[in-house]
C-alpha positions as CSV (number, residue, x, y, z in Angstrom):
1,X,-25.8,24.9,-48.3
2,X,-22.3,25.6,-47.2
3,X,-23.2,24.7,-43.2
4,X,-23.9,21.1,-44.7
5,X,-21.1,20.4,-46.5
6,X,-19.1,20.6,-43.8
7,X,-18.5,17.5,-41.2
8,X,-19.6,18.4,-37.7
9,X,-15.9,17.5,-36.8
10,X,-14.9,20.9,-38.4
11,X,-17.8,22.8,-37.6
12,X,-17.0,26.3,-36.1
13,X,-19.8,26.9,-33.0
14,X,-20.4,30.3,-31.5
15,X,-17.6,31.4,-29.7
16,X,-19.9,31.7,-26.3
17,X,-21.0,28.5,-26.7
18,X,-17.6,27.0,-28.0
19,X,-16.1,28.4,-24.1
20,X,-19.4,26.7,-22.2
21,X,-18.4,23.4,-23.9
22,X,-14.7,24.0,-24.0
23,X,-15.0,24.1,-20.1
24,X,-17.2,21.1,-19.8
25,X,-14.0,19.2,-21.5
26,X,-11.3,20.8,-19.0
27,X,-13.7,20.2,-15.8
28,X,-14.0,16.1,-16.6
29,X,-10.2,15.8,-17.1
30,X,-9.3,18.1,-14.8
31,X,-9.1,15.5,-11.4
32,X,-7.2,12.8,-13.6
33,X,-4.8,15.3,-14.8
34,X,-3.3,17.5,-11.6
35,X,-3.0,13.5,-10.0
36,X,0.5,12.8,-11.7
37,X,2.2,15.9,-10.7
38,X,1.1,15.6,-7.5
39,X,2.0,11.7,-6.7
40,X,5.1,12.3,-8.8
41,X,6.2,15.6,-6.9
42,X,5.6,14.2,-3.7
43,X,7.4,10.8,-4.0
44,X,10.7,13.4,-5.7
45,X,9.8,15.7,-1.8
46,X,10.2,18.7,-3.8
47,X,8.7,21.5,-2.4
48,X,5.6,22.8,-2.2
49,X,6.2,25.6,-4.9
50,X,8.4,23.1,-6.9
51,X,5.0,20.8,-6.7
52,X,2.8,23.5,-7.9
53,X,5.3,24.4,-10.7
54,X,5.0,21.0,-12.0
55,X,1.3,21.3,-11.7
56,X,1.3,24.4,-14.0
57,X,3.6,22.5,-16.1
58,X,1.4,19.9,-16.7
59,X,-1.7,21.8,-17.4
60,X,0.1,24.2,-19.6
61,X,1.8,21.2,-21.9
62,X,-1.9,19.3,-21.7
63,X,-3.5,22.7,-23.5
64,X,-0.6,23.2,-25.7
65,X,-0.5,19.1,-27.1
66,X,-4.5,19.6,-27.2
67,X,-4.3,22.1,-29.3
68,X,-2.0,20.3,-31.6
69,X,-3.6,17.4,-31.6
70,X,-7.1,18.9,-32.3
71,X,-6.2,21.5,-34.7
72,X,-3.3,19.6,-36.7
73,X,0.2,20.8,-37.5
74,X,1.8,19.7,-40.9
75,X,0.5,16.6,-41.9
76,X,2.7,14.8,-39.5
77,X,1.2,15.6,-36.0
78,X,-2.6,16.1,-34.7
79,X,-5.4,13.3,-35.7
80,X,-7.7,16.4,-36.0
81,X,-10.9,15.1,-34.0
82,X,-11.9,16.4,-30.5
83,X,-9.1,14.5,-28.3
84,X,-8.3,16.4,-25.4
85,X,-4.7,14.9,-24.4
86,X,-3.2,14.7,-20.8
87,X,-0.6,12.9,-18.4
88,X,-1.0,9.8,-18.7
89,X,-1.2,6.8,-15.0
90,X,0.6,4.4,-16.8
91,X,4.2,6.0,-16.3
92,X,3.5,6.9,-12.8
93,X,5.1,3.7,-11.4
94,X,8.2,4.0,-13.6
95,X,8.8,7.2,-12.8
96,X,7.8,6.8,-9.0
97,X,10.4,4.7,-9.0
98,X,13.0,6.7,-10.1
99,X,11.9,9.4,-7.6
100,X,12.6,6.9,-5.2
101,X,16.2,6.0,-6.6
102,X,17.1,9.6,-6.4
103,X,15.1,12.3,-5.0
104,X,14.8,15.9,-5.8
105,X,15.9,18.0,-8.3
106,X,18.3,15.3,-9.0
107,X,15.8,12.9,-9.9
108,X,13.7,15.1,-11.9
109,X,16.4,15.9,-14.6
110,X,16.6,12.2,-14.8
111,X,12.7,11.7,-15.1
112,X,13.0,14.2,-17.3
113,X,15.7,13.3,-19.4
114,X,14.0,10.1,-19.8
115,X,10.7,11.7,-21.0
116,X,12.4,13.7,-24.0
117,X,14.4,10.5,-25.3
118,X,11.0,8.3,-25.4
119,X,9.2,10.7,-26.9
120,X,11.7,11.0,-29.9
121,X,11.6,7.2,-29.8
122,X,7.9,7.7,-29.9
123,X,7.5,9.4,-32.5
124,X,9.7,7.5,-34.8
125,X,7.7,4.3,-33.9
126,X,4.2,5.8,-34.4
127,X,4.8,4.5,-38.1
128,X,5.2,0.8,-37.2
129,X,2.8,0.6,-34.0
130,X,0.0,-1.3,-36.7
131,X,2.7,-4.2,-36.5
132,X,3.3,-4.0,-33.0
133,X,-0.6,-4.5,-31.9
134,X,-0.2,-8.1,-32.4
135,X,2.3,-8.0,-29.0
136,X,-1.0,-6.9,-27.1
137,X,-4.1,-9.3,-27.4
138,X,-6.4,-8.6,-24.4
139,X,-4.8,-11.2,-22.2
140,X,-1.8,-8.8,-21.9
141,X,-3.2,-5.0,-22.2
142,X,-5.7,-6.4,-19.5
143,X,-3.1,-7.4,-17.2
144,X,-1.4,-4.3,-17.8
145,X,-4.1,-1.8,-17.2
146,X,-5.0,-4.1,-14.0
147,X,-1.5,-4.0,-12.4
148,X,-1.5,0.0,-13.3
149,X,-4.2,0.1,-11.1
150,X,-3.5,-2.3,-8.3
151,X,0.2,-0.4,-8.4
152,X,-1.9,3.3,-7.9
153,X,-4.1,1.9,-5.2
154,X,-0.9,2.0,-3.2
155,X,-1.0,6.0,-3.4
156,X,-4.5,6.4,-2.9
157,X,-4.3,4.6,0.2
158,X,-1.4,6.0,1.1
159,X,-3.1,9.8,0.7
160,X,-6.4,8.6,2.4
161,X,-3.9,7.2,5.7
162,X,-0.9,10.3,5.8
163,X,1.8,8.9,3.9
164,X,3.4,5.7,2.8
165,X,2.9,2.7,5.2
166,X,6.8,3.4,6.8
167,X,4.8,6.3,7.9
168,X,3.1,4.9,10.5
169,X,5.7,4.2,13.2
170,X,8.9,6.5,14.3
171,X,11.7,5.4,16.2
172,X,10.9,6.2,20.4
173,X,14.1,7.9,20.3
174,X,13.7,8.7,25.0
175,X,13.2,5.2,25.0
176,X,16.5,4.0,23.0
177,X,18.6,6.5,24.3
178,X,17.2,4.9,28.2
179,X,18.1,1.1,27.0
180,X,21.5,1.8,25.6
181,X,22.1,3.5,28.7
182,X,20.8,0.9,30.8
183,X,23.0,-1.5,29.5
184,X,26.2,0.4,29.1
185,X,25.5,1.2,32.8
186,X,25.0,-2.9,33.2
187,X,28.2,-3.5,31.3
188,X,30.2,-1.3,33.8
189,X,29.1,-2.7,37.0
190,X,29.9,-6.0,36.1
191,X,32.6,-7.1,39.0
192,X,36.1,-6.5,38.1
193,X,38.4,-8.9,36.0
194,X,35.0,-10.3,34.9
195,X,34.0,-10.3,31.1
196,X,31.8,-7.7,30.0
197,X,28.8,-9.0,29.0
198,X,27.4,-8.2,26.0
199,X,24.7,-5.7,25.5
200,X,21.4,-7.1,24.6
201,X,19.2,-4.0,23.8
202,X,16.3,-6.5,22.3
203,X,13.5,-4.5,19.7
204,X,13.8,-1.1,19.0
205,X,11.1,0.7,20.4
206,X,8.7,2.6,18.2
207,X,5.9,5.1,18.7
208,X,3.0,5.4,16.3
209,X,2.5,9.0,14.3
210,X,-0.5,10.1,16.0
211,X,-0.4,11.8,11.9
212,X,-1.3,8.5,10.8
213,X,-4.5,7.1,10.5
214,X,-6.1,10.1,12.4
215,X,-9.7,9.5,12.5
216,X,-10.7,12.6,11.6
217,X,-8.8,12.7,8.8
218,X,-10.2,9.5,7.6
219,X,-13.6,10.6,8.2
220,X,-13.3,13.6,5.6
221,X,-11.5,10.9,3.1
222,X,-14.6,8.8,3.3
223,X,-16.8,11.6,3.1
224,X,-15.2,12.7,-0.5
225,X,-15.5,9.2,-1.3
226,X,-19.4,9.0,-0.2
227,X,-19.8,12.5,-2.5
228,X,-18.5,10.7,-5.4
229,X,-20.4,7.6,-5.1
230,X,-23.6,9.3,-4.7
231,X,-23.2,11.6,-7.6
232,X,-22.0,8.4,-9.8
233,X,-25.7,7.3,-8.3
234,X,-27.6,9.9,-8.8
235,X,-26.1,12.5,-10.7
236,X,-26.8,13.0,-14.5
237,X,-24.4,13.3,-17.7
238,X,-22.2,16.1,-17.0
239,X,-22.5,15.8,-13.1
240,X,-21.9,12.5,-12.8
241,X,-18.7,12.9,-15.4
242,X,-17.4,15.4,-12.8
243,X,-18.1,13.3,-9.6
244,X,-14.6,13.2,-8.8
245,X,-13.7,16.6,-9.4
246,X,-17.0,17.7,-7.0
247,X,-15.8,15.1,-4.8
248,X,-12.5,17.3,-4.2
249,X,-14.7,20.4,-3.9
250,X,-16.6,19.1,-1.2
251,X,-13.5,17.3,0.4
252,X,-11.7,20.8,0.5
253,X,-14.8,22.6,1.8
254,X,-15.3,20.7,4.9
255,X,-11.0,20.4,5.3
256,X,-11.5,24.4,5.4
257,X,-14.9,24.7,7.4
258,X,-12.5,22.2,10.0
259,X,-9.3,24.4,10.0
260,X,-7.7,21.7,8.3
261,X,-6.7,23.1,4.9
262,X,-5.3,27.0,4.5
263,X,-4.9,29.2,1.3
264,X,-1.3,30.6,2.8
265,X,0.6,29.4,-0.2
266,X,-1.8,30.4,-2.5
267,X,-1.5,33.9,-1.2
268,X,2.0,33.9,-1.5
269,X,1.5,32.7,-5.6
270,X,1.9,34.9,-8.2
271,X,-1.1,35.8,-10.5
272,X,0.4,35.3,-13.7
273,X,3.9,33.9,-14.6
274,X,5.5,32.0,-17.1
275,X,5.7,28.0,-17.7
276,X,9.7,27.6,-19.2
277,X,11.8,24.9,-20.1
278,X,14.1,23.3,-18.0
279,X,12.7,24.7,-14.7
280,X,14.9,21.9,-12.3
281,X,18.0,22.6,-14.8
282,X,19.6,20.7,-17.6
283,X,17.9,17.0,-18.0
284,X,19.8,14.3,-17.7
285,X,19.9,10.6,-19.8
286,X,20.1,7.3,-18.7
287,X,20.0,4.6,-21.4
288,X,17.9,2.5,-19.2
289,X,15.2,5.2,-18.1
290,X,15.0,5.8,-21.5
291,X,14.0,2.3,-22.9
292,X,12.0,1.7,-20.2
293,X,9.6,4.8,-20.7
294,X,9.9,3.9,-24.2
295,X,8.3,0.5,-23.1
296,X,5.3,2.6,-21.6
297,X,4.7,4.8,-24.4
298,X,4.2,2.1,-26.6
299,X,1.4,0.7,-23.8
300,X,0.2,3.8,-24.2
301,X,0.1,4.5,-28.1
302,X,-1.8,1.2,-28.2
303,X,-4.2,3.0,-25.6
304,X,-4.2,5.7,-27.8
305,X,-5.2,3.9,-31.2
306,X,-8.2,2.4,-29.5
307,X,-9.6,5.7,-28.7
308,X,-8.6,7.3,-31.7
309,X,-10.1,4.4,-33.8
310,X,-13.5,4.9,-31.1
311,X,-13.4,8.5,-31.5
312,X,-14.1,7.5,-35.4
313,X,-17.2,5.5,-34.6
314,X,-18.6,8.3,-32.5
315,X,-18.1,11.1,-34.7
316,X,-18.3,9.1,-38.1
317,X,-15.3,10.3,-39.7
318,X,-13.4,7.6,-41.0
319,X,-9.5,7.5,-40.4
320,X,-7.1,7.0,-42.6
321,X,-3.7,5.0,-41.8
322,X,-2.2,8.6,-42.1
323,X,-4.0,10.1,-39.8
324,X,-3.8,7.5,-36.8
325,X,-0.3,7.9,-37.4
326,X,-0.3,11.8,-37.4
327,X,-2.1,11.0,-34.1
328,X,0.2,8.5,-32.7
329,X,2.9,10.5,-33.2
330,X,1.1,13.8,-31.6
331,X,1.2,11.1,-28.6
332,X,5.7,11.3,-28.7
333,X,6.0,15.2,-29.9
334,X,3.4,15.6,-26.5
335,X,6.0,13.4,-24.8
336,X,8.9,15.4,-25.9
337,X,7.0,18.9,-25.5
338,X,6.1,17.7,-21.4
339,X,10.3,16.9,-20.9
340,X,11.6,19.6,-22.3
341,X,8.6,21.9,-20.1
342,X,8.9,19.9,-16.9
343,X,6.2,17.6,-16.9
344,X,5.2,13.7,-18.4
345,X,3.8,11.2,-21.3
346,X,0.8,12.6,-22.7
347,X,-2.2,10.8,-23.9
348,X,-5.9,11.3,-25.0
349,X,-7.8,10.5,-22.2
350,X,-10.3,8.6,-22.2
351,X,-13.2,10.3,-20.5
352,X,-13.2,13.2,-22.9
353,X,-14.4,10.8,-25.9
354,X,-16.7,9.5,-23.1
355,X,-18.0,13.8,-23.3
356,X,-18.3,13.9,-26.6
357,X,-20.7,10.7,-27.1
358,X,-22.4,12.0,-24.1
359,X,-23.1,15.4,-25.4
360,X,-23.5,14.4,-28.9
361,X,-20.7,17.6,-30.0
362,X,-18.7,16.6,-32.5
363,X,-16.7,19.4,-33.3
364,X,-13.0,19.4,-32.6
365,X,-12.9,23.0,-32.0
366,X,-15.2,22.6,-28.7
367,X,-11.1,20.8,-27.7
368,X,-9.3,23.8,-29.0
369,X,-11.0,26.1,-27.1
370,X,-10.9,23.6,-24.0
371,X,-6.8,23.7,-25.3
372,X,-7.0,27.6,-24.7
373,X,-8.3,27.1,-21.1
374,X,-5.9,24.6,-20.2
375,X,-2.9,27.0,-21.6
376,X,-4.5,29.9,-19.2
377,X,-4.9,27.5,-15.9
378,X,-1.2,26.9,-16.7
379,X,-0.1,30.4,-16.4
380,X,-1.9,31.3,-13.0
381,X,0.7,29.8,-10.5
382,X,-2.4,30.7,-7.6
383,X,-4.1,28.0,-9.5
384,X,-1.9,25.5,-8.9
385,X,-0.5,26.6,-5.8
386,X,-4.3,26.1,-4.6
387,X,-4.4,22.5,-5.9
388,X,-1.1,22.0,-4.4
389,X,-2.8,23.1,-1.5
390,X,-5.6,20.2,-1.3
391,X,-4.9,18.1,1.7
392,X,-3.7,14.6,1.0
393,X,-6.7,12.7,3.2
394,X,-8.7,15.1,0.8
395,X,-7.4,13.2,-2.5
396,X,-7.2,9.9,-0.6
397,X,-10.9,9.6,-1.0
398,X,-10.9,10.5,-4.8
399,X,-8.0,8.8,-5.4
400,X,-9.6,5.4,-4.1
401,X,-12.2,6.1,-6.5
402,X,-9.9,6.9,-9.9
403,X,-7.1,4.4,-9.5
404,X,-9.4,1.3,-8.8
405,X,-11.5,2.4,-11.8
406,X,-8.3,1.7,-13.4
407,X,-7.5,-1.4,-11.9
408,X,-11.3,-2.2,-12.9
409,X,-10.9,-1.6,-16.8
410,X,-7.9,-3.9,-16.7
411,X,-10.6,-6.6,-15.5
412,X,-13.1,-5.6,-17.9
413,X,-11.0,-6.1,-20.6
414,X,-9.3,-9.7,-19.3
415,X,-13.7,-10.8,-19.3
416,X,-13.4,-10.8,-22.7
417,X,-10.5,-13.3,-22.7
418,X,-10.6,-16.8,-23.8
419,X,-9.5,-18.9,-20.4
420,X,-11.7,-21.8,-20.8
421,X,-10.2,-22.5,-24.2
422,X,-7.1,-21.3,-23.6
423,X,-6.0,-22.3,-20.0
424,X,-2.3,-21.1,-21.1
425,X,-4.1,-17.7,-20.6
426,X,-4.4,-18.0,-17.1
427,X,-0.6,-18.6,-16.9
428,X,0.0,-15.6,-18.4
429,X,-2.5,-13.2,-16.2
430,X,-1.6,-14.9,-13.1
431,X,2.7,-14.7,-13.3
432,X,2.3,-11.2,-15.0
433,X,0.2,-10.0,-12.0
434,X,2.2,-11.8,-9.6
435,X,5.6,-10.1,-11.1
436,X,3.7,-6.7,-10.9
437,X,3.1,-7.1,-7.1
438,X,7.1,-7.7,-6.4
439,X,8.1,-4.6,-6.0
440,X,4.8,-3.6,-3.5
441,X,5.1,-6.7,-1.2
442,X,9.1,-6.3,-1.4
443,X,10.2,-3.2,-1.9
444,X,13.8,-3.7,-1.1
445,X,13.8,-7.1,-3.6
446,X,16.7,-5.1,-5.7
447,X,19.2,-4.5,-3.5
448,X,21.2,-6.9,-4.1
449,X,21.6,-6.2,-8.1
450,X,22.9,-4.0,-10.4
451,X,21.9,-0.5,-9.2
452,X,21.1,0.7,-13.0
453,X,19.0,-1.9,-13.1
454,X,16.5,-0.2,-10.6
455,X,13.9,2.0,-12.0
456,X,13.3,-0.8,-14.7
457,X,12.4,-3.6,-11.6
458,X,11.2,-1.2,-9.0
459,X,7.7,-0.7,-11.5
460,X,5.5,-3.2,-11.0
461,X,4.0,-1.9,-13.6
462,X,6.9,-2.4,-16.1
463,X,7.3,-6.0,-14.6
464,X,3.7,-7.5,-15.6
465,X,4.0,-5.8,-19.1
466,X,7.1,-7.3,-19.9
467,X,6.0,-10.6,-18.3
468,X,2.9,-10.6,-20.1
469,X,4.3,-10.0,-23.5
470,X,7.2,-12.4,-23.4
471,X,4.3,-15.3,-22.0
472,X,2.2,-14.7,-24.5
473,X,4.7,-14.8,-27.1
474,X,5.8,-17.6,-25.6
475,X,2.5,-19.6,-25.1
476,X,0.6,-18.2,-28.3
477,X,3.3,-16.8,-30.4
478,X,3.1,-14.0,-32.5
479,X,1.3,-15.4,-35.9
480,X,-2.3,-14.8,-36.4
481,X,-3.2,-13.0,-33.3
482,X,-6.4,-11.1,-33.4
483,X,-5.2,-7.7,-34.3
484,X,-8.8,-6.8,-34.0
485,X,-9.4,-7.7,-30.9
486,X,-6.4,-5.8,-29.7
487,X,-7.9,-2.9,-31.1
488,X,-11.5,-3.6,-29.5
489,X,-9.9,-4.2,-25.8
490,X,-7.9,-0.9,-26.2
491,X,-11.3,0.8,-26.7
492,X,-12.1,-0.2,-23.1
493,X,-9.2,1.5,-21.4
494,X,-10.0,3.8,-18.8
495,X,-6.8,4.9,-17.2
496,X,-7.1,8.4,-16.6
C-alpha cells in the first residue's frame, strides 16, 4: 500500500542493486566526461599530473553536482529526477581558446575565473531562460550544436594524427644553419670594392616528425574506431551505450600488448588524496571571458531544459515551472562549484536519460548512488593518472566517433527546419557555419585586433551562435517564434 503511493522517481531500490545500476550510469558517461579535461589540459601543456588533477577535478565536481541535482537542496537547486550532470563540449572551444591566448597555470586561473562569474550569472538567469527560448528556434541551436561538432572534430583528428596539424613539420635546423653559411660565405668572397650581394636563403627547410602520422599509430586509432562501430552494430542496450568507453579499453590493450602505453605515472599516483579549491592558485576575471562563457551557458541551459522537460515524458512526472528552474539553476551552482574546484560548465548529459528509457529505472536514487561513485573516482588520483595515461592515437579513434556524433545531432535537428518555406533559413545556417569555420581555416585572423578581443573570436563555436541569433532576429524577429519547437529540437541534443 505504501510501495504504491510512492512515484517510481522516489523509489528507494536495494542498496546492491542501487550500486549495479549506479555504475551502469557512471560507465555510459564516463568516455564523454574525462574528454574535456583532457583536450582542455593539453591545449593549457600543463603537465601530466596537473592533467590528471583536472581529471579528478572533474569527476569529483560531476558526483558532487549529481548528487545535488538528483537529491535536491532547498527548493532552489536540484530538479529531483535521475539527471546525472557532467562537463559539458560546448565550452571546449571558448576555453580552448583561451588556453591558447595564455598557456599554463596562467591561463587556467583565467578559465577559471571565467567559469565562477558565469555560473553566478547563471544562476541568476535560470529564472528568465522561459523568455529567452524564443532566441533559439531550431535553425539556430542546430547550427550551434553542428559547429560544436565540426570545431571538436579538429581535436579528434588531431589525437588520431599526434598533435595539431603545426605538428607535422619542424624546422631542418643542419640544413638552415648550412644555407646561411653558404651564403655568408658567398657574400664574403665577393671581389673587393664590389657590393655585397644580398643573401637569398630561398624556403626554409623542414623535416617531417616521423611522430606524425605514424602508421602504426593510426592503425590502433582505426582499430578503436572499428571496436566501436561494431559494438554500435551488434552490441545490445547497455553494450552498445558503452561502445566508446570499450572502444578505449580495447584501444589501451593493444597500445600496452605493443609497448606503446605504460602505467609509470600511475605508479607514481597516490591512492587516495583530496580534490581542493583553487589547485592552479587564485582565479582570475576578465569581463570578456566572463560574458562570453555566460553566452555558452545559456546554449547550454536551453540544452538542459529540453532534457529536463524529456526526462518528464520518460518517467511521467510532470514538472512544474519551479522545478525546471531549480534545475536550471543546479546547471550555474554546478558551474560555480567546477571554478571554484578546478574544473568546467556542467550539464545533464544526454546519454544518461537515453539509460534511463533504456532500462526502464526511474528512480532518481539509481543517480545518487552513481553521484557516490563519481565522488570516489575523484579521490583516487591512480585513477586519473591512468586515464591521463591513455595514449592520444588511442582517444583519436573514439574521439572521431563522439565529436561527429555531435556535429551529427546539430544536423538532425536543422532536418526539422523549414528551408523550403523559409529560404531566409538557409542564410542563416550557411553565414553562421561559415563564421564558425574562421577561426579553424584562419587561425591567426585576430591578430590584427584588439587583444581582449580574442578568446570571444578565436571560438568558432561562439561565432556561429552569435551569428545565428542576431540572423534570425534579424530575418524572423523575435515575435511569435515557436517556443515549442525550441523546446522539441533541444530534446535532440546529443553533445556529450
Amino acid at each position: 500500500m505504501t510501495s504504491s503511493a510512492v512515484h517510481p522517481v522516489d523509489e528507494k531500490l536495494p542498496a546492491g542493486r542501487l550500486a549495479a545500476l549506479g555504475l551502469q550510469h557512471v560507465l555510459v558517461m564516463y568516455a564523454g566526461a574525462i574528454a574535456v579535461p583532457l583536450i582542455v589540459g593539453r591545449a593549457l601543456k600543463l603537465s601530466p599530473e596537473q592533467v590528471a588533477l583536472l581529471i579528478s577535478a572533474d569527476l569529483f565536481c560531476c558526483g558532487l553536482v549529481t548528487l545535488i541535482q538528483s537529491l535536491g537542496f532547498t527548493r532552489w537547486f536540484g530538479i529531483q529526477l535521475p539527471v546525472m550532470m557532467g562537463v559539458t563540449f560546448a565550452a571546449v572551444g571558448p576555453m580552448v581558446a583561451m588556453a591558447n591566448a595564455t598557456p599554463g597555470p596562467d591561463g587556467a586561473r583565467a578559465i577559471f575565473g571565467a567559469i565562477i562569474g558565469a555560473g553566478i550569472l547563471s544562476m541568476l538567469l535560470a529564472p528568465v531562460m522561459g523568455r529567452l527560448l524564443r532566441f533559439f528556434p531550431p535553425v539556430v541551436t542546430g547550427t550551434i550544436i553542428a559547429v560544436i561538432g565540426i570545431s571538436l572534430m579538429r581535436v579528434g583528428v588531431g589525437w588520431a594524427l599526434g598533435g595539431p596539424a603545426h605538428l607535422a613539420q619542424s624546422v631542418d635546423l643542419p640544413k638552415l644553419v648550412a644555407m646561411v653559411d653558404g651564403a655568408k660565405a658567398a657574400a664574403a668572397s665577393a671581389a673587393p670594392g664590389a657590393s655585397a650581394p644580398a643573401l637569398k636563403l630561398g624556403p626554409v627547410p623542414m623535416v617531417n616528425n616521423p611522430g606524425y602520422g605514424a602508421l602504426d599509430n593510426l592503425a590502433i586509432a582505426g582499430f578503436v574506431l572499428l571496436v566501436v562501430l561494431l559494438l554500435v552494430k551488434y552490441g545490445k542496450g547497455f553494450i552498445a551505450n558503452i561502445a566508446v568507453l570499450l572502444g578505449l579499453v580495447a584501444g589501451s590493450v593493444l597500445a600496452v600488448g605493443l609497448g606503446k602505453m605504460n602505467f609509470d605515472k600511475v605508479g607514481h599516483a597516490a591512492w587516495l588524496d583530496v580534490v581542493t579549491p583553487f589547485a592552479f592558485g587564485t582565479p582570475t576575471f576578465d569581463g570578456l571571458m566572463i560574458l562570453t562563457m555566460t553566452l555558452v551557458m545559456i546554449v547550454v541551459m536551453i540544452e538542459s531544459t529540453g532534457m529536463f522537460l524529456a526526462l518528464s515524458d520518460i518517467t511521467g512526472k510532470p514538472l512544474t515551472q519551479a522545478q525546471l528552474t531549480a534545475g536550471l539553476r543546479t546547471d550555474g551552482l554546478g558551474t560555480l562549484i567546477g571554478g571554484l574546484f578546478n574544473t568546467f560548465p556542467y550539464t545533464s548529459f544526454s546519454q544518461n536519460v537515453g539509460l534511463v528509457g533504456v532500462t526502464g529505472v526511474r528512480s532518481r536514487f539509481v543517480c545518487v548512488a552513481a553521484g557516490v561513485i563519481m565522488i570516489v573516482l575523484g579521490l583516487l588520483p591512480k585513477m586519473a593518472a591512468l586515464v591521463e595515461s591513455i595514449p592520444q592515437f588511442v582517444l583519436g579513434g573514439a574521439g572521431l566517433v563522439m565529436f561527429g556524433m555531435v556535429a551529427a545531432t546539430g544536423i538532425r535537428i536543422l532536418a526539422r527546419v523549414d528551408f523550403a518555406g523559409n529560404r531566409h533559413n538557409l542564410y542563416i545556417v550557411a553565414i553562421s557555419v561559415g563564421m564558425g569555420l574562421v577561426p579553424l581555416v584562419a587561425p591567426r585572423w585576430t591578430q590584427q585586433m584588439p587583444h581582449g578581443l580574442h578568446p570571444l573570436l578565436e571560438s568558432g563555436i561562439l561565432l556561429a551562435a552569435l551569428t545565428a541569433v542576431v540572423l534570425n532576429l534579424f530575418f524572423n524577429g523575435s515575435q511569435g517564434a515557436d517556443t515549442k519547437a525550441s523546446v522539441e529540437a533541444s530534446k535532440s541534443f546529443d553533445a556529450h
